[in-house]
C-alpha positions in Angstrom: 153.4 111.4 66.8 152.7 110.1 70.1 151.8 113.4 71.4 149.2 113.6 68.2 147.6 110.6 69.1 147.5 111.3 72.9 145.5 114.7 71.8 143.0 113.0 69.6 142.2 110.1 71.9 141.7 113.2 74.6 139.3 114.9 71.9 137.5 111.6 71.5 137.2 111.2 75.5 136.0 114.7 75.6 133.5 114.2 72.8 132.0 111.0 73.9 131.2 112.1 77.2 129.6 115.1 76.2 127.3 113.0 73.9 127.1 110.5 76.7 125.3 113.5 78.8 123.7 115.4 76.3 121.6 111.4 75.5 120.8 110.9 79.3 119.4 114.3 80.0 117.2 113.8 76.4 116.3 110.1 78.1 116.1 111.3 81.6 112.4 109.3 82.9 110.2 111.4 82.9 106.5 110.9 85.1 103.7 109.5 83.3 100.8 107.5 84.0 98.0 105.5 82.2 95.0 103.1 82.4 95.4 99.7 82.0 92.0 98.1 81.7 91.0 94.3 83.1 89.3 93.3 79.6 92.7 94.5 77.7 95.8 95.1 79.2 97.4 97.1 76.4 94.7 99.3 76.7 95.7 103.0 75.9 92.2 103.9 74.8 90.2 101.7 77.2 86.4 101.8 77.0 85.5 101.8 81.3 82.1 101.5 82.1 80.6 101.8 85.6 81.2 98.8 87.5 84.2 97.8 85.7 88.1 98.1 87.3 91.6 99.0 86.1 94.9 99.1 87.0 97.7 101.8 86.5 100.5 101.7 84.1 103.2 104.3 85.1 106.9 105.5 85.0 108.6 107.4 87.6 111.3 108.1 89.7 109.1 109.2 92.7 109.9 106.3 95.2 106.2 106.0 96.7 104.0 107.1 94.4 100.1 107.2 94.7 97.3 107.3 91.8 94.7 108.9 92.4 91.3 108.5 90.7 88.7 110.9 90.4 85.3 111.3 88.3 82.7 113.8 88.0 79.2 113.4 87.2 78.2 114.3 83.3 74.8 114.3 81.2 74.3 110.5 81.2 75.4 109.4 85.3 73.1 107.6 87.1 72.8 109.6 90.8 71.4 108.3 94.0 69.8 110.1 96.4 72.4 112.2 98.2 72.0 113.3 102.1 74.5 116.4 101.2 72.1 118.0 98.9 72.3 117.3 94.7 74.6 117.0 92.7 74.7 117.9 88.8 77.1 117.7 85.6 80.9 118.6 86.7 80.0 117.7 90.5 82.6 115.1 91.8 80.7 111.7 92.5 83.6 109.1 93.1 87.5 109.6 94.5 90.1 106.9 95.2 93.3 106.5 96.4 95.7 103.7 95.6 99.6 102.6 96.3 101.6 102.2 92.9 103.9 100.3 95.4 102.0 97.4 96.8 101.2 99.0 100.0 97.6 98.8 99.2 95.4 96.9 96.5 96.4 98.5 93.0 93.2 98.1 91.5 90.1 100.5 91.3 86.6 99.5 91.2 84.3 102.0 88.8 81.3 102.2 91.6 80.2 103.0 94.6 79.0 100.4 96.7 79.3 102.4 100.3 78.2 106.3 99.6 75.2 105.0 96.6 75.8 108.7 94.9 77.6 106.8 91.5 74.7 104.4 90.3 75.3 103.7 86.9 76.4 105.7 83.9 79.0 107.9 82.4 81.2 110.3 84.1 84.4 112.2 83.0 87.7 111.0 85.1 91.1 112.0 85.8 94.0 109.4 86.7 96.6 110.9 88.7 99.7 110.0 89.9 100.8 112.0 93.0 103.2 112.1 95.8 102.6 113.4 99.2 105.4 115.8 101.1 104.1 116.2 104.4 100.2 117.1 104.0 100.7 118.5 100.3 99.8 116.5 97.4 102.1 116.9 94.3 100.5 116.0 90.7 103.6 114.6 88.7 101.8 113.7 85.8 97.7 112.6 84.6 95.6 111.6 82.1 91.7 111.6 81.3 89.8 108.8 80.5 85.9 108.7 80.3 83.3 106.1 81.7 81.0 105.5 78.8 77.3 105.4 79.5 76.2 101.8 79.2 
């Protein structure tokens, strides 16, 4: 009898750590990222328009990781006068980096206040969040989000 029970408590060791490991590989973290907007912070489906900022939401196991925005000029952007020649729709007009980490400020501003290219407008965006291993950027995970023409 003893030897009965000794086998089925063994069984039930067995089967709960396989179901233990089977439910943290199906919950292992996974890398994602996402805007969280000034006016709402539980913003999924922010409306951004130039001049306004954001922050960014994000899970990962990545212990310094980096977002990275970037936009690109569409039908409605307003463009300065450029000294590298013109730009059109799909040219990039505006790039930032920021630390997810505190090293620097977490939040980006929508304009351009030191090139003048970005004026005003709409643009189509990309929010990245990237590590770096040695000079090489790695994209763990992004989303799009679009700057509405005002």
């Amino acid at each position: 009898m003893r030897r009965r029970h000794a086998i089925a408590w063994i069984a039930a060791a067995v089967s709960l750590a396989a179901a233990s490991l089977a439910g943290a590989a199906a919950n292992k973290e996974s890398d994602a990222i996402w805007i969280i907007a000034a006016t709402d912070a539980s913003s999924s489906t922010a409306q951004l328009k130039y001049g306004d900022s954001f922050k960014a939401g994000y899970t990962s196991r990545a212990k310094e990781p980096f977002g990275f925005a970037q936009c690109w000029a569409d039908d409605t952007t307003i463009l300065g006068t450029p000294n590298q020649g013109t730009y059109s729709p799909g040219d990039p007009i505006w790039s930032s980096y920021r630390s997810l980490t505190g090293l620097t400020g977490d939040t980006w501003l929508l304009s351009d206040p030191i090139q003048h290219l970005w004026l005003g407008g709409g643009a189509t965006c990309t929010l990245s969040l990237v590590t770096f291993t040695g000079n090489k950027q790695n994209v763990l995970a992004s989303t799009d989000f679009t700057v509405a023409a005002s």
